[in-house]
PLY file of the C-alpha trace (Angstrom):
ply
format ascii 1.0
element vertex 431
property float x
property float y
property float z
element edge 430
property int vertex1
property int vertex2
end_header
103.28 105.31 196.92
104.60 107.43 194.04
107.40 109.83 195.09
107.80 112.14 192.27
105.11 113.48 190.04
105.67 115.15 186.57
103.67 117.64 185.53
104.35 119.35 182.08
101.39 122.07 182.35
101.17 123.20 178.00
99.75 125.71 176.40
97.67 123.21 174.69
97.53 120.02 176.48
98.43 118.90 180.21
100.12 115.92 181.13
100.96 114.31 184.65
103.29 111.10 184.99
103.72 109.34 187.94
107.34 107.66 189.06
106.52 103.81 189.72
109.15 104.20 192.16
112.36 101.95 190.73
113.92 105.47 189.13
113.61 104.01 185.69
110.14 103.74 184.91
106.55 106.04 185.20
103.55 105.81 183.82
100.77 108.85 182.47
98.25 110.09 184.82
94.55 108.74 183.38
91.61 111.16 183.82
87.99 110.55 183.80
85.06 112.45 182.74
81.79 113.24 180.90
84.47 113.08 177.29
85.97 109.80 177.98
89.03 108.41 179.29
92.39 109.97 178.27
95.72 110.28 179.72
96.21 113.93 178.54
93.86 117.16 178.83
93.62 119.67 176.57
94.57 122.98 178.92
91.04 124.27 178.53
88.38 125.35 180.98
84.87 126.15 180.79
82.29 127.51 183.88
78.61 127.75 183.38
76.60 128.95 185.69
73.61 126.38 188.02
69.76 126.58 186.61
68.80 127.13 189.88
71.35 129.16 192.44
73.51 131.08 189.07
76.53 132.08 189.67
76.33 131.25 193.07
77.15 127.50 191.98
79.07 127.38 188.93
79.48 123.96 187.21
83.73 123.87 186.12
84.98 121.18 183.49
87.97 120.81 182.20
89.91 119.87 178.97
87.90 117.71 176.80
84.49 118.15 179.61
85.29 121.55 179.06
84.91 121.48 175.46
81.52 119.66 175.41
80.07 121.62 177.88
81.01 124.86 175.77
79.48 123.07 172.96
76.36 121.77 174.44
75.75 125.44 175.98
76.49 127.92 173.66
75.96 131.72 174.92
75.63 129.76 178.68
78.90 129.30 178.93
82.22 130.95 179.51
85.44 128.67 177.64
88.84 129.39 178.24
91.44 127.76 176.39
95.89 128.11 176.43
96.15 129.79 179.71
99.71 129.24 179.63
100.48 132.11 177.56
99.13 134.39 180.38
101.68 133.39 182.77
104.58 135.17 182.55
102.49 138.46 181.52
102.58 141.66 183.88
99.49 142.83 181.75
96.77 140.08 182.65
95.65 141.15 186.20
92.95 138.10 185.61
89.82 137.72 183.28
86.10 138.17 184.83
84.17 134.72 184.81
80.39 136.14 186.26
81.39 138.79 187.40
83.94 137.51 189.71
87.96 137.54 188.65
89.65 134.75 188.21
94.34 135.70 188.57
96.30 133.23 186.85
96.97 131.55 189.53
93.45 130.98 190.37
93.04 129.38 187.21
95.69 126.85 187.03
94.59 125.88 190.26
90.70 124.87 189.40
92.11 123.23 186.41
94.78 120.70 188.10
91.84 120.22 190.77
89.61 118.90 188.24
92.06 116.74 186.84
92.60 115.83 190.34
88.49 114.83 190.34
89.41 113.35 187.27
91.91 111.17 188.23
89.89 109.87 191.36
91.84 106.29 192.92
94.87 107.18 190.63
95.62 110.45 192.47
98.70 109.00 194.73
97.37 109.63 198.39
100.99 111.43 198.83
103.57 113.02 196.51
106.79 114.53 198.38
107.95 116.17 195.16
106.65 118.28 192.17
108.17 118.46 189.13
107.25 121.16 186.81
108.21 121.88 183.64
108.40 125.66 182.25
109.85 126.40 178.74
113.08 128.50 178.64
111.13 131.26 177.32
107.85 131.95 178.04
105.29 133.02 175.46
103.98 136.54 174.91
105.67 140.11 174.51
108.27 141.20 177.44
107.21 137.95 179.20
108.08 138.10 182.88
109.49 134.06 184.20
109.93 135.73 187.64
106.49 136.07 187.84
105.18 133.02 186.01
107.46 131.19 188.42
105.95 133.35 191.43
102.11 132.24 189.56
103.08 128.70 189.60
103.99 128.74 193.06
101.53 130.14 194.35
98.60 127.59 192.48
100.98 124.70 193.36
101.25 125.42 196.76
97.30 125.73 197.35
97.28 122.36 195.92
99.44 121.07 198.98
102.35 120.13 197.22
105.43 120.34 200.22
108.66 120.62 197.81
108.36 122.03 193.73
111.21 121.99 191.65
110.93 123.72 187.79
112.99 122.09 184.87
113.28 123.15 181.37
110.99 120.97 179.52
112.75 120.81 177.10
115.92 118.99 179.62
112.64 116.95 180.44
112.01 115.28 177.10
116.20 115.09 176.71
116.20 112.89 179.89
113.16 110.88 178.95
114.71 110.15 175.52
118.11 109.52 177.26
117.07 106.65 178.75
117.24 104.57 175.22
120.52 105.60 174.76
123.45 102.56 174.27
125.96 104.99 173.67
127.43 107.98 175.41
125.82 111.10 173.22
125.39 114.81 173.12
121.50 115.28 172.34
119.60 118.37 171.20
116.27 118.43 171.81
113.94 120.47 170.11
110.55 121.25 171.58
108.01 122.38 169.64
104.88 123.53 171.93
101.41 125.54 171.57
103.29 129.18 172.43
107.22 128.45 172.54
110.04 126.66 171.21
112.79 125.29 173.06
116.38 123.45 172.62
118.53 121.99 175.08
121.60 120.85 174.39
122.56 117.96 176.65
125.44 115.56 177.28
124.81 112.34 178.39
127.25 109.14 179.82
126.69 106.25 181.82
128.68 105.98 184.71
129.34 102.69 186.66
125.41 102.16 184.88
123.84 105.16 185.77
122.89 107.94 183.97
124.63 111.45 183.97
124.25 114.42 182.13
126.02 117.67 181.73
124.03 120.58 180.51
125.30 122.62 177.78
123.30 125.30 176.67
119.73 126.20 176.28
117.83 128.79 173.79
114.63 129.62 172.81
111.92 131.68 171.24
108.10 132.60 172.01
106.85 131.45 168.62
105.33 128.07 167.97
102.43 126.31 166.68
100.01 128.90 167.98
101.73 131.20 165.70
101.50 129.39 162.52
97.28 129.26 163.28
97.89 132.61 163.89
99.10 133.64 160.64
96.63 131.22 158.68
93.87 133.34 160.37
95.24 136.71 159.52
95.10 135.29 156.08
92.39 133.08 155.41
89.42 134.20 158.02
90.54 138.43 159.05
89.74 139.62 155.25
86.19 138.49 155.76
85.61 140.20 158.90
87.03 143.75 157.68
90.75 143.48 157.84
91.88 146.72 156.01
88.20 147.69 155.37
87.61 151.55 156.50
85.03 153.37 158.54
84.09 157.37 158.91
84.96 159.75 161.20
83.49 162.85 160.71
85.13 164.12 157.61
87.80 161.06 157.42
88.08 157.69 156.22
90.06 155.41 158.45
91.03 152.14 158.86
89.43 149.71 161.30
92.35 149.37 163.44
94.40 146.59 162.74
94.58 145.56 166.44
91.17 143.97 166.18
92.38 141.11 164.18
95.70 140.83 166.62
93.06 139.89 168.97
91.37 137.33 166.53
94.43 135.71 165.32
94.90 134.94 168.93
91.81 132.50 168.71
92.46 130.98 172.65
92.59 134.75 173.41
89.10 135.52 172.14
86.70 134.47 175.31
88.54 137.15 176.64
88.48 139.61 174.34
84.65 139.24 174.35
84.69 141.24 177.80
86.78 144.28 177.01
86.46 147.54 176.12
87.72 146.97 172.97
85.49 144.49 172.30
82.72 147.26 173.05
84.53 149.67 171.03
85.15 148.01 167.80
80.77 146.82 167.95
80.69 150.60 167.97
82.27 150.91 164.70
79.43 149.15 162.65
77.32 152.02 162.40
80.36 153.95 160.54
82.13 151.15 158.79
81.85 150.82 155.19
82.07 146.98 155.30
79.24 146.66 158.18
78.63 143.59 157.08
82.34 142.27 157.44
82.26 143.80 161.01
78.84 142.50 161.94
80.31 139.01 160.97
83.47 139.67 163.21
81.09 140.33 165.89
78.85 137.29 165.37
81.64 134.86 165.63
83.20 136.39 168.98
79.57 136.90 170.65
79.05 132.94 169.46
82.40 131.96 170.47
83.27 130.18 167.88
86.94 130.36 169.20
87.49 126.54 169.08
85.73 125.40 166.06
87.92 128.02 164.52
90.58 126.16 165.68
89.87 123.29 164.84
89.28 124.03 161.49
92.69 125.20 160.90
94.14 122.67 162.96
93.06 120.33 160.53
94.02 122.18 157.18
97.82 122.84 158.95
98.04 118.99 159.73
97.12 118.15 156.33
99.22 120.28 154.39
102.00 118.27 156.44
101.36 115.47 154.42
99.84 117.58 151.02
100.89 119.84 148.72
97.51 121.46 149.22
94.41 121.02 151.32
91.00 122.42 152.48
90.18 124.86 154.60
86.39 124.63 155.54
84.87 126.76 158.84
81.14 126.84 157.77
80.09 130.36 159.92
82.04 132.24 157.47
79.29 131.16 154.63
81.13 131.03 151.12
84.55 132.62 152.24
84.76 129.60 154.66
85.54 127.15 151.91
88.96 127.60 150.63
92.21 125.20 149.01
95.24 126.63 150.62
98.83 125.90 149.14
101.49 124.52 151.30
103.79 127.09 149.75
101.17 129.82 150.53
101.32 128.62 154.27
105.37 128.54 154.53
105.25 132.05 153.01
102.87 133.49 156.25
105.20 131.96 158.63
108.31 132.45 157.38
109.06 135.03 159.58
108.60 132.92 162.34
110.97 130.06 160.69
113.26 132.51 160.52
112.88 133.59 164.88
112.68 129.29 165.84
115.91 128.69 163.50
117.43 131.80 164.80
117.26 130.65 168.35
118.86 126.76 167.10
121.34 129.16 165.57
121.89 130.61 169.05
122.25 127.50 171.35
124.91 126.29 168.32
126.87 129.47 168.44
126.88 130.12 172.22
127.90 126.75 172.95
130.96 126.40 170.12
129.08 123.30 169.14
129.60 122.72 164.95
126.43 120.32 163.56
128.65 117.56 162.94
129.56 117.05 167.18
126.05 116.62 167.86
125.49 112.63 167.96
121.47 112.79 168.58
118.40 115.17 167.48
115.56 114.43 169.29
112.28 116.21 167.70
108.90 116.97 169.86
105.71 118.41 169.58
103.23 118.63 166.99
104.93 121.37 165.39
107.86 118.98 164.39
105.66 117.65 161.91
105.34 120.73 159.61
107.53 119.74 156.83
109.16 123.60 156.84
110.24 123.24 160.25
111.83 120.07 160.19
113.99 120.93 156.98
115.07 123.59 159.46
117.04 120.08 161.22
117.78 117.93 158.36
119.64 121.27 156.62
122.03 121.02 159.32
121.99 117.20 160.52
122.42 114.08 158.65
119.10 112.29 158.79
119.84 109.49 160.55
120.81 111.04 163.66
117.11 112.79 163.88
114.33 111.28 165.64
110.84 112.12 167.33
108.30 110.15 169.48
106.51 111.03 172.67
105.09 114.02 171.65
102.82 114.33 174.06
104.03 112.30 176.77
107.98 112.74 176.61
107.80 115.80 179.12
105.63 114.61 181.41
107.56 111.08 182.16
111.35 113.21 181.84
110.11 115.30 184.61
108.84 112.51 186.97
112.08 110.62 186.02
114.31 113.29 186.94
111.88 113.67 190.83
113.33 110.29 191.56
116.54 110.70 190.78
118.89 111.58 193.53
120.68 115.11 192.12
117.14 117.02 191.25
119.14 120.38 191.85
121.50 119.52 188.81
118.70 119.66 186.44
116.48 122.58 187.92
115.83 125.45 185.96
0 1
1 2
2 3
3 4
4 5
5 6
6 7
7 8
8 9
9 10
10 11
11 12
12 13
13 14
14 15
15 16
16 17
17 18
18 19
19 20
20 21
21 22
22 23
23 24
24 25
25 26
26 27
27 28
28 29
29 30
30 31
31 32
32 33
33 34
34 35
35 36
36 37
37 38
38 39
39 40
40 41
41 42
42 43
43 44
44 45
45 46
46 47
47 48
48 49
49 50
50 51
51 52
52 53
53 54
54 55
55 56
56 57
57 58
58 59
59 60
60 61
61 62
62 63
63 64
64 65
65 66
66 67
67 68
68 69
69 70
70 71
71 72
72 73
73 74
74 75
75 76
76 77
77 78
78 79
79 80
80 81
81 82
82 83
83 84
84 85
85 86
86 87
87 88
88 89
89 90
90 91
91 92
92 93
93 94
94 95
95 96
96 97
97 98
98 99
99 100
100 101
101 102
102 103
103 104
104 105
105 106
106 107
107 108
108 109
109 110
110 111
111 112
112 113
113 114
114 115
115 116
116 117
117 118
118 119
119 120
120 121
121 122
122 123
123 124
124 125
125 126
126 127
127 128
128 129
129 130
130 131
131 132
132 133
133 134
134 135
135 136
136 137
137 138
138 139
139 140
140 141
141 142
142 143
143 144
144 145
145 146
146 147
147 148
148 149
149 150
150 151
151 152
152 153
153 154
154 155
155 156
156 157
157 158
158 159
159 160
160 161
161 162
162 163
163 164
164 165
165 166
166 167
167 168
168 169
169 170
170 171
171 172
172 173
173 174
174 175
175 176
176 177
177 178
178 179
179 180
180 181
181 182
182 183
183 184
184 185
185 186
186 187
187 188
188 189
189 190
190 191
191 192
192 193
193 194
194 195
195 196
196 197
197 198
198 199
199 200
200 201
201 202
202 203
203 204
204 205
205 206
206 207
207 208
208 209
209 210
210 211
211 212
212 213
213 214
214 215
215 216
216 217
217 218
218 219
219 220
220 221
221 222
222 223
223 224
224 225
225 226
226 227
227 228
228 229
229 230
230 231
231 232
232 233
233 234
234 235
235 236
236 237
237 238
238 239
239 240
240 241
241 242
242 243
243 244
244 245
245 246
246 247
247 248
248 249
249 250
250 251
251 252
252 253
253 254
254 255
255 256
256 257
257 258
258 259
259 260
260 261
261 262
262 263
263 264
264 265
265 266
266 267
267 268
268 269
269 270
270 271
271 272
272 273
273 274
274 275
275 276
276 277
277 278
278 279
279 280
280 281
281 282
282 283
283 284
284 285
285 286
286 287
287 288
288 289
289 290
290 291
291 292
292 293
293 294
294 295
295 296
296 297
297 298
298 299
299 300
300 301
301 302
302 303
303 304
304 305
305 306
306 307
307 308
308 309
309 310
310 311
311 312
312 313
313 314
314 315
315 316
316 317
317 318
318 319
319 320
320 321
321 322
322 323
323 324
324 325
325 326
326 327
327 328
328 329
329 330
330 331
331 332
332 333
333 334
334 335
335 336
336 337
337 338
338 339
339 340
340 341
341 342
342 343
343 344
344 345
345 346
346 347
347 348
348 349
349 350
350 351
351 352
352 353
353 354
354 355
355 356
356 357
357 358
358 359
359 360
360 361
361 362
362 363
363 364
364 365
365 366
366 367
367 368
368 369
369 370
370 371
371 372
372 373
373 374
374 375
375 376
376 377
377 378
378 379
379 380
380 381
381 382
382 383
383 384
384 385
385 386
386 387
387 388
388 389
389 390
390 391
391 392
392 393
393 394
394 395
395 396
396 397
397 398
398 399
399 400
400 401
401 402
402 403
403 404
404 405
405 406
406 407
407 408
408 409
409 410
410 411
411 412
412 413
413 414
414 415
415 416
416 417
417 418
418 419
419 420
420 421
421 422
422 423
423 424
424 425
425 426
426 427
427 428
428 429
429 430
């Protein structure tokens, strides 16, 4: 029987590690479905209703089942992606799904309990602790934790779990990585997720053998690799859909108000979007709008939800212009415009505002803490987003380049989380 199980819930993908028990070693969670075998899940869920009984019997996949279900029903289906970045927000009061409304909490909840279907025989029978990570600052504006936490709870405890604990995750990943180290060291750990980034800054000695750890300081900032798609969007795919094109009002010309594209920029927002007002609204607009056509395209892609092949498209040109100078951006609904080369210094010039915010917060845990560059022993890198050449000159300005590393990008939280359930001082490391 596992004691401890680690579960770093992501914006983009979810991960659960089990503790094998010996407070040294775990292993990943493996799920099954209709998509395969895979020891993470893309944080993604998808309800269509039964042929027969509707809404009455909705069929609910998750993460990768998810995905091919949205794609094998298109217009049958309703997708939801990132529902992270809803968590710690006082303004979502929950999203219809058939005409029935789904909290936050209601949603994390069907999601771990397919992965729990998922899992099957690897689900331990018992688990007397929980381990959750949260980053130290959640997504989204004026983000609330108290009520993410009070969210979390509440779908964790339907789920029967008798004693939850919450640790940064980005203290996770330092205390997974920790366990390689020969040498006494004060780590930073940078964690670059789908909404946030977070840093820890962690000391770590072995004791008679055993692994301690002071914390030092922690910092962070709601901006992340969600943010740089974000900003490719608004400049690649919102000037073919009527970004700064105008409509008439009576006697005026106006702008099609830029809050529109906000909502489009946000791709893992847009399944939502598709049932508001504004939504309504701004389909209202075509009969005035100058640039119909740009509009009526805006409207084909959200009414076709072409959310996720939106991002994977630029999911693909952002990885390759990690390892290019330039690359191609090709999303075939938007006919001709859809076909583009994009610059790698055209791409660090849309985010580098939000350069600016992730380094500001690294400036912040330094300064806070009194720690110069030169007393820090070990940079440990994670995420996806560590890869983007822009942010990781962001480290090697500061650090020599031998005392920065990355691995475990996806797994790293996960296992730090269900290491730290077994050990026997869980309170020292809650957040």
């Amino acid at each position: 029987m596992a004691r401890a199980l680690g579960l770093d819930f992501g914006t983009t993908n979810t991960v659960l590690a089990l503790a094998d028990g010996d407070g040294s070693t775990t292993h990943s969670m493996q799920f099954t479905s209709n998509a395969g075998t895979s020891d993470s899940m893309r944080t993604a869920l998808s309800f269509m209703k039964d042929a027969v009984m509707g809404a009455q019997a909705l069929k609910v996949e998750a993460g990768q089942a998810a995905i091919r279900q949205f794609i094998d029903n298109p217009g049958d289906c309703r997708f939801l992606q990132s529902i992270k970045t809803f968590a710690a927000s006082p303004l979502f009061q929950g999203t219809l799904v058939f005409a029935r409304r789904q909290q936050f909490e209601d949603l994390m909840e069907i999601f771990l309990k397919r992965l729990k279907t998922y899992a099957d025989g690897n689900w331990p029978s018992e688990v007397s602790r929980l381990i959750a990570g949260r980053p130290v600052h959640f997504a989204g504006a004026n983000p609330d934790p108290a009520l993410a936490t009070e969210r979390y709870n509440e779908a964790l405890t339907r789920l029967g779990f008798p004693e939850i604990h919450y640790v940064y995750e980005p203290v996770a990943a330092a205390y997974y990585f920790a366990q390689t180290l020969k040498t006494d060291a004060t780590v930073l750990v940078a964690d670059f997720g789908g909404g946030t980034t977070d840093y820890s800054l962690i000391r770590f000695e072995r004791q008679a053998g055993k692994l301690t750890a002071k914390p030092i300081g922690h910092s962070g900032v709601g901006i992340a690799g969600d943010h740089f798609d974000a900003r490719m969007i608004d400049h690649l795919v919102a000037p073919e859909i009527g970004k700064g094109t105008f409509f008439k009002s009576f006697d005026k010309v106006l702008e099609v108000p830029a809050g529109y594209y906000a909502n489009f920029s946000r791709w893992n927002q847009l399944s939502i979007f598709k049932t508001t007002r504004e939504f309504a609204d701004m389909k209202s607009l075509v009969r005035s709008a100058l640039d119909p056509d740009k509009l009526e395209l805006f409207i084909d892609l959200v009414e076709h939800d072409e959310g996720y092949p939106l991002y994977q498209a630029i999911s693909a040109t952002k990885m390759a212009l990690s390892g290019a100078e330039e690359a191609e951006f090709k999303f075939a609904p938007l006919g001709k415009a859809g076909n583009k080369m994009v610059k790698r210094s055209d791409f660090e010039t849309w985010i580098a505002d939000d350069l600016a915010k992730i380094e500001g917060a690294l400036d912040e845990v330094l300064e806070q803490t009194n720690t110069p560059p030169e007393a820090v022993d070990k940079v440990f890198l994670t995420g996806g987003t560590s890869f983007v050449p822009a942010v990781r000159r962001i480290f090697t300005r500061r650090f020599d380049a031998s005392k920065i590393e990355s691995g475990g990008e996806l797994l790293s939280i996960a296992h730090g989380l269900a290491l730290i359930g077994e050990s026997d001082n869980v309170g020292q490391w809650a957040a």
